[in-house]
KOLPABA-873827 format. One line per 8 residues: number of its first residue (from 1); for each residue z, y, x of C-alpha. Coordinates in Angstrom, 3 decimals, padded with zeros to 6 digits. Each point is the difference from the previous one (the first is absolute). Example, Ala and Ser with C-alpha at 12.3 -4.5 7.8 and 13.67 -1.06 7.14 Angstrom:
REM residues 2
1	007.800/-004.500/012.300  -000.660/003.440/001.370
REM end
This chain:
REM residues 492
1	-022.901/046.008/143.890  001.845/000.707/003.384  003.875/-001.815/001.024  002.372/002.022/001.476  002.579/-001.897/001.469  003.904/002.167/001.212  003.642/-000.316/-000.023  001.206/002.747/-001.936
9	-000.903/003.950/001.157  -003.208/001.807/-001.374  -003.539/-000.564/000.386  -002.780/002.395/-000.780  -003.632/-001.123/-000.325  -003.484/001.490/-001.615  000.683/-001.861/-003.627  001.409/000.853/-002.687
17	002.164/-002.878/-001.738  002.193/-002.613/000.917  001.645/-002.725/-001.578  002.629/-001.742/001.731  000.586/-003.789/000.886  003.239/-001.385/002.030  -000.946/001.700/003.217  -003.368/001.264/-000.438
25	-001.596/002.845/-001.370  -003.934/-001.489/-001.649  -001.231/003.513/-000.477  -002.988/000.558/-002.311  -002.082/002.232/001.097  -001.747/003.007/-000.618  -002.017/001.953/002.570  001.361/002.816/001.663
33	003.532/000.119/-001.434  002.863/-000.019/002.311  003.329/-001.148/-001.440  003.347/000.621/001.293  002.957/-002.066/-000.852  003.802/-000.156/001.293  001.192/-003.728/-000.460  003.387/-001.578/-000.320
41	000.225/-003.289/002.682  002.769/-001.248/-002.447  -001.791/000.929/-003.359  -003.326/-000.521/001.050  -001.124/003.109/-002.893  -001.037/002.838/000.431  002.719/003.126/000.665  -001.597/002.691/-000.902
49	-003.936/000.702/-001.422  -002.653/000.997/001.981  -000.025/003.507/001.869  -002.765/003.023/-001.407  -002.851/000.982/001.225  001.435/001.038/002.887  -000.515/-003.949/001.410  -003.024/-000.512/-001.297
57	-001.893/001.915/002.014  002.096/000.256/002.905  000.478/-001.389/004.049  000.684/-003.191/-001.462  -003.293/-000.499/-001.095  -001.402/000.676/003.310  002.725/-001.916/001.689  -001.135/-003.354/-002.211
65	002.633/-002.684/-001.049  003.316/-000.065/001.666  002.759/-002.618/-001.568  003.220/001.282/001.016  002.549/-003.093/000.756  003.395/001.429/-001.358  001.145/001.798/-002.795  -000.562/003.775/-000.473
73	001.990/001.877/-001.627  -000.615/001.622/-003.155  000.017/003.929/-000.224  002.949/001.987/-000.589  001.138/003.573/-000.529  002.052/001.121/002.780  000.867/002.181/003.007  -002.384/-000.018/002.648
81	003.009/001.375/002.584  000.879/-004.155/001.041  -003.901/-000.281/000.538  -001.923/-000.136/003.411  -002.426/002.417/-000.137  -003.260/-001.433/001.335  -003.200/001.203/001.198  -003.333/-001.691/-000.253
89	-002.179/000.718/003.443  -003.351/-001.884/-000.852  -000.806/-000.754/-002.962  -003.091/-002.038/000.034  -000.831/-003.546/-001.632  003.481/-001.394/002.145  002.114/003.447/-000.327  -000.753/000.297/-004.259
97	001.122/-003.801/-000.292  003.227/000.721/002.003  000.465/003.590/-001.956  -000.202/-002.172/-003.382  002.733/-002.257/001.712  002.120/002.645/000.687  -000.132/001.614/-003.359  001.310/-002.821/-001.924
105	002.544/-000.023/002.354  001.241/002.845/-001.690  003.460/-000.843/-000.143  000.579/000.243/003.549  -002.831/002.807/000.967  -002.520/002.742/-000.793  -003.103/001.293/001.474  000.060/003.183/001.171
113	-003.138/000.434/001.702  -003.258/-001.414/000.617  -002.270/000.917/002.919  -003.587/-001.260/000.762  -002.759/001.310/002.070  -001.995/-000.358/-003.244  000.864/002.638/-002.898  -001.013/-002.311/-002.806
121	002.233/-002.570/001.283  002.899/001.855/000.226  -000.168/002.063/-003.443  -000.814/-003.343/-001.710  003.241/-002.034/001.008  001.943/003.221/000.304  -001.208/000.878/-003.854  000.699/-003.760/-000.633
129	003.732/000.539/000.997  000.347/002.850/-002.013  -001.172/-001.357/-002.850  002.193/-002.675/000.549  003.136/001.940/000.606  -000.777/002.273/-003.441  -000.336/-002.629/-002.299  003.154/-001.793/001.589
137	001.970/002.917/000.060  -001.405/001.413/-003.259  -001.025/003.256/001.951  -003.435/000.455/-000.983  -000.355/002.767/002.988  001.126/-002.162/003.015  -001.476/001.425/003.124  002.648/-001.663/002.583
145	-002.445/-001.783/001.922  -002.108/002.505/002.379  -003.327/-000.964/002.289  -000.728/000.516/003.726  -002.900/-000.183/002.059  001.915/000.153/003.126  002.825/-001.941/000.555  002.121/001.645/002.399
153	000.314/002.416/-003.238  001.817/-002.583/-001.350  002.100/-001.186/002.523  001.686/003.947/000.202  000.991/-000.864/-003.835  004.126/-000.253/000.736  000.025/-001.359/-003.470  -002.053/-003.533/000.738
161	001.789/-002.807/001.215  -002.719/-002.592/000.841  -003.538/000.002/000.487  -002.318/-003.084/-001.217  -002.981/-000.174/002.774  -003.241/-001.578/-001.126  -002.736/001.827/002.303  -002.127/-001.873/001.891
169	001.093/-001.633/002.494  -000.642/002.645/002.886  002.616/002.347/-002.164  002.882/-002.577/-000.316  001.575/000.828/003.341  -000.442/003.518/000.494  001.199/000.717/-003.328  003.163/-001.846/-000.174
177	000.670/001.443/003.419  000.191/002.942/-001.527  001.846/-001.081/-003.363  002.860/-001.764/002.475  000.629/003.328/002.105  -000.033/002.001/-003.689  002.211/-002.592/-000.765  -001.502/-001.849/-003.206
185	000.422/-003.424/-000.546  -003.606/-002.048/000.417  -001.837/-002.792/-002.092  -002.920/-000.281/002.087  -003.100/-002.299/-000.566  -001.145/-002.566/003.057  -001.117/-000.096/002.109  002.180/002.459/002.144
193	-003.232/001.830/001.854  -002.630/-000.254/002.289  002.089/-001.233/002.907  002.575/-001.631/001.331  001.807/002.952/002.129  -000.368/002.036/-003.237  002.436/-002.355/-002.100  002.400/-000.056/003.058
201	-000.004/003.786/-000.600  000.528/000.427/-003.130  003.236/-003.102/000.474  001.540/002.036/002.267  000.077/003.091/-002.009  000.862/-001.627/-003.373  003.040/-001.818/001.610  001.056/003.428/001.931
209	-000.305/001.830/-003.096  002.356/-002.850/-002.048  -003.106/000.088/-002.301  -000.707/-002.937/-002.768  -003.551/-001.189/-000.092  -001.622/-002.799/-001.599  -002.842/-001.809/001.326  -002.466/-000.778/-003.494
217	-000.298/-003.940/001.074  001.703/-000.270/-003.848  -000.299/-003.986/000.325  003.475/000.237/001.530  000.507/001.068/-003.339  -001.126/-003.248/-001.664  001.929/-003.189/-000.825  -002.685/-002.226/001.285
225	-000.184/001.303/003.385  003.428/000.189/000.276  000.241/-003.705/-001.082  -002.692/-000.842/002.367  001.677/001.852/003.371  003.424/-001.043/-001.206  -001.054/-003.482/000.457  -001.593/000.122/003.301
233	002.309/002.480/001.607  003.198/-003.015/-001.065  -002.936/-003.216/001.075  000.531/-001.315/-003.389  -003.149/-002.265/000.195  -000.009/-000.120/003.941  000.111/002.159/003.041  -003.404/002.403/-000.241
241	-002.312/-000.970/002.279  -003.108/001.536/-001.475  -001.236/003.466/-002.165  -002.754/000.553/-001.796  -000.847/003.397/-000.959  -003.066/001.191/-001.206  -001.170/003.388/-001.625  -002.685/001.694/-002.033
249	-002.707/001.831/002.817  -002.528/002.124/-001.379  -003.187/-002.192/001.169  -002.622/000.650/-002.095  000.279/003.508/-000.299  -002.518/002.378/000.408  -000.023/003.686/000.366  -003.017/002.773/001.207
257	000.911/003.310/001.521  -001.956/003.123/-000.982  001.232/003.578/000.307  001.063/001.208/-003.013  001.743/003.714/-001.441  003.403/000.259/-000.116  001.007/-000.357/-003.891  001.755/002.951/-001.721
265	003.818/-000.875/-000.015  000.147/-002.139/002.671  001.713/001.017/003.053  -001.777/-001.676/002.648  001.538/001.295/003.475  003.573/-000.834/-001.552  -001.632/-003.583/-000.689  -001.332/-000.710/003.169
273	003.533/001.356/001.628  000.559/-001.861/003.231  -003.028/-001.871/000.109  -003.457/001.649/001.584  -001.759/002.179/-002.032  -002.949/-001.644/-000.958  -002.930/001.315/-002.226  000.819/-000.353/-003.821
281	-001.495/-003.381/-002.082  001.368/-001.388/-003.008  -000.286/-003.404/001.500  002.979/000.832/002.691  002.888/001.785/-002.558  -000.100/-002.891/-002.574  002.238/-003.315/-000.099  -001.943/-001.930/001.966
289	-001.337/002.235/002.129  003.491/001.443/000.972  000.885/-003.955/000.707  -002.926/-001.098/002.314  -000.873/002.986/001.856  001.850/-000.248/003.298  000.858/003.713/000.122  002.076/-000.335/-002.753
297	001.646/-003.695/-000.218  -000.152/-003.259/002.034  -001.679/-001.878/-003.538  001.215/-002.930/-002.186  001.745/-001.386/003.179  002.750/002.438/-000.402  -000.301/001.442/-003.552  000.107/-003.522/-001.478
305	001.496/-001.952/003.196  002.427/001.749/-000.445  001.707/-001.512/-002.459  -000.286/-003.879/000.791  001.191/000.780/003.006  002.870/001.941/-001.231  000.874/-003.229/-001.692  -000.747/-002.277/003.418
313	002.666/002.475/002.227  002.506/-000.119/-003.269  -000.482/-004.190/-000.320  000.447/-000.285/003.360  003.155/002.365/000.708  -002.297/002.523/002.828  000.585/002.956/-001.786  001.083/001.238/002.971
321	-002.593/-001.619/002.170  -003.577/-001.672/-000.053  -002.449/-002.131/001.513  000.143/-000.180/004.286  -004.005/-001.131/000.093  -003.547/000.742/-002.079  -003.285/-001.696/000.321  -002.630/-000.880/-002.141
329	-003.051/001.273/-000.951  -001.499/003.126/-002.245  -002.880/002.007/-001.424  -001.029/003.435/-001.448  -002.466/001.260/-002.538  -003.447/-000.070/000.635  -001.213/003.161/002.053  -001.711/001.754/-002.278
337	002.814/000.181/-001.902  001.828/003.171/-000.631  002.748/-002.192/-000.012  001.230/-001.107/003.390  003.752/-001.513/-000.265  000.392/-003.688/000.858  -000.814/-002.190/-003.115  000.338/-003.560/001.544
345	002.546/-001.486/001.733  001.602/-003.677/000.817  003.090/000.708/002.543  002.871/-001.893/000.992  003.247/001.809/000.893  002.731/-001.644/001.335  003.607/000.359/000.037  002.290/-000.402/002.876
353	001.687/-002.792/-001.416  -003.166/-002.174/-000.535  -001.119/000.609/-003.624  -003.647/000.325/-000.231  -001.181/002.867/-002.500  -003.719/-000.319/-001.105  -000.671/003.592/-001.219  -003.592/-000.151/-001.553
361	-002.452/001.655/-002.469  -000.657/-001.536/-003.274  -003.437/-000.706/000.770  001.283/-002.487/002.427  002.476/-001.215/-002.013  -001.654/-003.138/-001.278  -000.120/-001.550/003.719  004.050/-000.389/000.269
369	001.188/000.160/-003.842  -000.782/-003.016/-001.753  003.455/-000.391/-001.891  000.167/002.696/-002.390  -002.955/001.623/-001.643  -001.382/003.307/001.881  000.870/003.644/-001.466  -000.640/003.402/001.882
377	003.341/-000.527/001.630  002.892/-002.888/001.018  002.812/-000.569/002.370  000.980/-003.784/000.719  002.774/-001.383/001.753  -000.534/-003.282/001.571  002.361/-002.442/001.294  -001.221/-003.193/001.493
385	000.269/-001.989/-003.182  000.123/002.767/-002.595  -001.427/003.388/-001.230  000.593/003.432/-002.336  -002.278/001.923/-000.610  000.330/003.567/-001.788  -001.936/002.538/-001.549  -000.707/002.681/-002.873
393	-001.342/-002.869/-001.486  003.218/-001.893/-000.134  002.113/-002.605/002.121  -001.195/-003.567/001.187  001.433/-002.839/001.685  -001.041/-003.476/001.545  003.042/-001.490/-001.895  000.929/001.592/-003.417
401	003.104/-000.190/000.520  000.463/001.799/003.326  000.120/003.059/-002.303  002.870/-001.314/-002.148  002.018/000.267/003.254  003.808/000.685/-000.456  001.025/002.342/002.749  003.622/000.413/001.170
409	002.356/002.234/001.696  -000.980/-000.677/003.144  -003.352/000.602/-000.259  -001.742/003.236/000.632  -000.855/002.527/-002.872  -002.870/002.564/000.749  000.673/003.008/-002.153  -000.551/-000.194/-003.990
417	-001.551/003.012/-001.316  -002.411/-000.558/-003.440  -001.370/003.548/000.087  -001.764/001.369/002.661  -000.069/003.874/-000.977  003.715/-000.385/-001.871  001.615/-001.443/003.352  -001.285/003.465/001.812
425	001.505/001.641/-002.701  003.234/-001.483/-000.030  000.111/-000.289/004.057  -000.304/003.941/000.013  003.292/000.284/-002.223  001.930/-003.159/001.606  -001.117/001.126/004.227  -000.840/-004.027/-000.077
433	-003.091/-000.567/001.947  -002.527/-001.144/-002.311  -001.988/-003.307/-000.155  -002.507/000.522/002.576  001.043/002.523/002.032  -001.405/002.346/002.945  000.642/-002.905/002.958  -001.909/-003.036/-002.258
441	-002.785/002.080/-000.429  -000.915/000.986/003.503  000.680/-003.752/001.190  -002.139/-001.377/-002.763  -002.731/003.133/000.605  -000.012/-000.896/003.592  -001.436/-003.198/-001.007  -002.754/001.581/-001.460
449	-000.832/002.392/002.881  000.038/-002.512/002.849  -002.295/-002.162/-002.011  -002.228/002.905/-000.632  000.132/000.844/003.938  -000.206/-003.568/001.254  -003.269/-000.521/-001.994  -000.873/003.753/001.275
457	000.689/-000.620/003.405  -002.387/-003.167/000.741  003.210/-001.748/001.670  -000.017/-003.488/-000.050  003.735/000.201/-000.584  003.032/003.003/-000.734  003.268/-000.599/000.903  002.928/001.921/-001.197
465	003.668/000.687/000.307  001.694/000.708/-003.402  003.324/001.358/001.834  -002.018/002.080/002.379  -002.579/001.018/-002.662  -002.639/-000.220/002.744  -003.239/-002.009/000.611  000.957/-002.095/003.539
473	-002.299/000.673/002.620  -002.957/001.678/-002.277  -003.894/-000.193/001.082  -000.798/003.761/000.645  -001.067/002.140/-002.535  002.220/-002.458/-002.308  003.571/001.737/000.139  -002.096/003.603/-000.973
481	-000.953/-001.536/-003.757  003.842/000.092/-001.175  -000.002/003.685/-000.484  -003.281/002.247/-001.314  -000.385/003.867/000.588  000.500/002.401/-002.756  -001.962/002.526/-001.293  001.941/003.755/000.469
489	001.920/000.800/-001.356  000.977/-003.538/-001.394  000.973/-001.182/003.349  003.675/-002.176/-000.416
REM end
C-alpha cells in the first residue's frame, strides 16, 4: 500500500484503486495501472471516473507521479474560441508531464501542436491530446492537434498563442527568442540556458516585444513557499541573517560514450541545434545525459538550483538583484566520465546587505543542516534566534507557532498564485505579469551561472554588481565564460 497525501486537484499514479480518507488517497495497488482522478478540495470525492485508455498508457506514465496542489476543473463541452491555443515544443519525460497539465486545464486552453526532435515522442502526446479532445468533445475523429519536428514550423502558425518550452536546456533560450519576436506567450522550463548573457538576451527581447513568459520555478505557485518567503521578506521571526539552500547534484552518476547510429525518427542535427556537433551516443540525448554534459546544461546546480534559489531571491525581496560576492569550494565528475558538469559544490554568496547565503549540494548537506531532516532539496531562513525552513516536502519551523503568524496591512504580500500553468493562462488574457516573470528568472539564473563560473574559474573569490550586471574587476579569461559560441546557424 502507497499514501498519497494533496489538497484538492488530481493525481495520477501506476495503480489502479483508491479509497479515500480525510485528506489522503491509501491507494491499493495493482501493477502497472495508472489512474486518473479529478478531486473536489471541498468534497474531497471524486468528480468524475477515471479517463480510457487513452491515460493508461500515456506521457503520464513516463512522467511518474505528479500531485497537483489545486483544484482542476472538470471537463466541459464548449467553445474552444475563449481558449489559448498552446503548443508543446519538447515533449520528453518534463514536456509530457507539463502537456498532461495543460490538458486538464481545458477550460482555459488547448493544445494545438506538439513538436519534438523525436517522432515517437511527438505522435504519442500529440495522439494523447487527440484522444483526449474526441472523447471530451464526443468527436470520435478529432485531429486538432498536429506534430512538428522543427519548431520554427510552429512558431509561423498565426493561430498559436503560446508555446510551452521543455527542451533541454541548451534550447530554452534560442527558442523562446524566437517565440517572443513571433509573438507567443512563453512557459519555459529552468534553467533559462547555458549562460548568463543569453538570459539577458532573451529579457530584452521579451520586454521589447510586451511578451508574457513564465519562468517553470512553479514553487511560487505553492502555499508553503509562499508562507515561508512571506515571513522572511516581513522579519516575522527576526531580521534574516542566514540561508541555507541546498539541491539535488547528480554525484554518483555514471555514463560511457561509444559511437553509436543515428536511430530512425530521430532528428539528430535539429537536437544538437546550437550546441557542437558531436558524434551520436545514446548516453548524451537522454535525461541525464542532456543535464550533465557541459555542452548542453550547467548540471543539477542550475536545473535543480534553480528553484531553491528562486525561493532565496523571492524570501529575501532581490528579485531584482542578487548576491555582490561568491566563494567556496566545488567538484566535477570523475574523468572518465562521459559526464563532465560540476556535481559538488559548498559556496557562500553574499548579499550586499550582509545576509550570508550557503548554496550547497545535498551531499554536503549533513555538515550545516542539523534542524530538520535532509531531503533532495530545502531553503531555510535563519534569523539569529529562529528558523523556516521550506520544501516539496512541506514547511518547518524552530517555533510551531511562527507559522500561525497573523500578518497585517502593513506587511508585505508576495504574489498569491495556487496554479502554476493556470496563472500563465490567465496572465495571457488579463496582460498581468505572471508569478515569476522574465526579470526573477534571469536574477535568480544568474545565481546559478556565477556559481558555475566561480568554481570554473579557480578564483579564490567573484565579485559582482547586480545593478551593473558585471563581474568587478574579473581575473582574465573569467569575463569570456558569461557568453558561449553558437553553432551556425543557431548563433543568437
Amino acid at each position: 500500500m502507497a499514501t498519497l497525501n494533496f489538497q484538492g486537484g488530481f493525481f495520477f499514479l501506476k495503480y489502479s484503486r483508491a479509497k479515500i480518507v480525510s485528506n489522503q488517497a491509501r491507494l491499493i495497488l495493482p501493477k502497472n495501472q495508472i489512474c486518473f482522478y479529478f478531486y473536489s478540495q471541498k468534497t474531497n470525492k471524486p468528480m468524475n471516473k477515471p479517463r480510457r485508455d487513452f491515460i493508461k498508457k500515456s506521457m503520464i506514465a513516463s512522467a511518474g507521479a505528479i500531485v497537483a496542489p489545486t483544484f482542476f476543473h472538470s471537463c466541459k463541452n464548449e467553445s474552444v474560441s475563449d481558449k489559448v491555443n498552446v503548443a508543446h515544443i519538447g515533449v520528453g519525460r518534463r514536456g509530457s508531464g507539463l502537456a498532461a497539465n495543460f490538458l486538464q486545464r481545458n477550460e482555459h486552453a488547448r493544445i494545438v501542436a506538439v513538436c519534438d526532435a523525436f517522432q515517437d515522442r511527438r505522435g504519442k502526446v500529440a495522439g494523447i491530446a487527440n484522444r483526449f479532445y474526441a472523447d471530451l468533445e464526443g468527436k470520435p475523429d478529432y485531429k486538432g492537434c498536429e506534430t512538428y519536428a522543427d519548431f520554427g514550423d510552429v512558431l509561423k502558425r498565426d493561430d498559436i498563442d503560446a508555446v510551452v518550452i521543455a527542451t533541454c536546456d541548451h534550447w530554452h533560450v534560442h527558442i523562446a527568442m524566437e517565440a517572443a519576436k513571433a509573438g507567443k506567450a512563453i512557459y519555459v522550463e529552468k534553467p533559462l540556458g547555458l549562460t548568463l548573457e543569453w538570459g539577458k538576451q532573451l529579457r530584452e527581447v521579451v520586454r521589447k516585444n510586451n511578451i508574457i513568459l513564465q519562468y517553470g520555478t512553479q514553487q511560487r505557485s505553492n502555499a508553503n513557499f509562499r508562507l515561508a518567503s512571506e515571513l522572511a521578506v516581513n522579519e516575522a521571526f527576526g531580521k534574516i541573517e542566514r540561508v541555507n539552500a541546498w539541491s539535488g547534484s547528480g554525484k554518483g552518476r555514471w555514463a560511457d560514450f561509444k559511437t553509436e547510429p543515428i536511430p530512425e525518427g530521430f532528428d539528430y542535427d535539429m537536437w544538437i541545434g546550437p550546441a557542437p556537433m558531436e558524434p551520436y551516443s545514446a548516453s548524451r540525448v537522454t535525461p541525464q545525459g542532456s543535464f550533465h554534459i557541459y555542452d548542453y546544461s550547467i548540471g543539477y546546480l542550475g536545473g535543480w538550483g534553480a528553484h531553491p534559489l528562486d525561493i532565496v531571491q523571492w524570501g529575501l525581496g532581490t528579485d531584482n538583484s542578487g548576491p555582490v560576492e561568491y566563494s567556496g569550494v566545488g567538484g566535477f565528475f570523475e574523468e572518465e566520465n562521459f559526464y563532465d558538469n560540476i556535481n559538488d559544490w559548498d559556496l557562500h554568496c553574499k548579499y550586499e546587505n550582509g545576509v550570508d547565503m550557503h548554496f550547497f549540494s545535498v551531499e554536503n548537506a549533513n555538515k550545516y543542516v542539523d534542524y530538520v531532516d535532509i531531503k533532495d532539496h530545502g531553503t531555510t531562513f535563519l534569523s539569529k534566534d529562529a528558523w523556516v525552513n521550506v520544501g516539496r516536502y512541506g514547511i518547518q519551523a524552530s517555533d510551531p507557532d511562527i507559522l500561525k503568524h497573523t500578518f497585517t496591512a502593513d506587511d508585505k504580500r508576495l504574489y498569491a498564485s495556487n496554479d502554476h500553468q493556470l496563472n500563465f493562462l490567465e496572465c495571457i488574457k488579463s496582460g498581468k505579469d505572471p508569478i515569476c516573470n522574465i526579470d526573477a528568472a534571469v536574477r535568480s539564473d544568474t545565481i546559478s551561472h556565477l556559481s558555475d563560473i566561480f568554481i570554473r574559474s579557480g578564483e579564490s573569490i567573484l565579485k559582482w554588481n547586480p545593478e551593473k550586471e558585471e563581474i568587478v574587476d574579473p581575473a582574465a579569461g573569467v569575463e569570456k565564460m558569461l557568453d558561449r559560441d553558437c553553432r551556425v546557424p543557431w548563433q543568437l
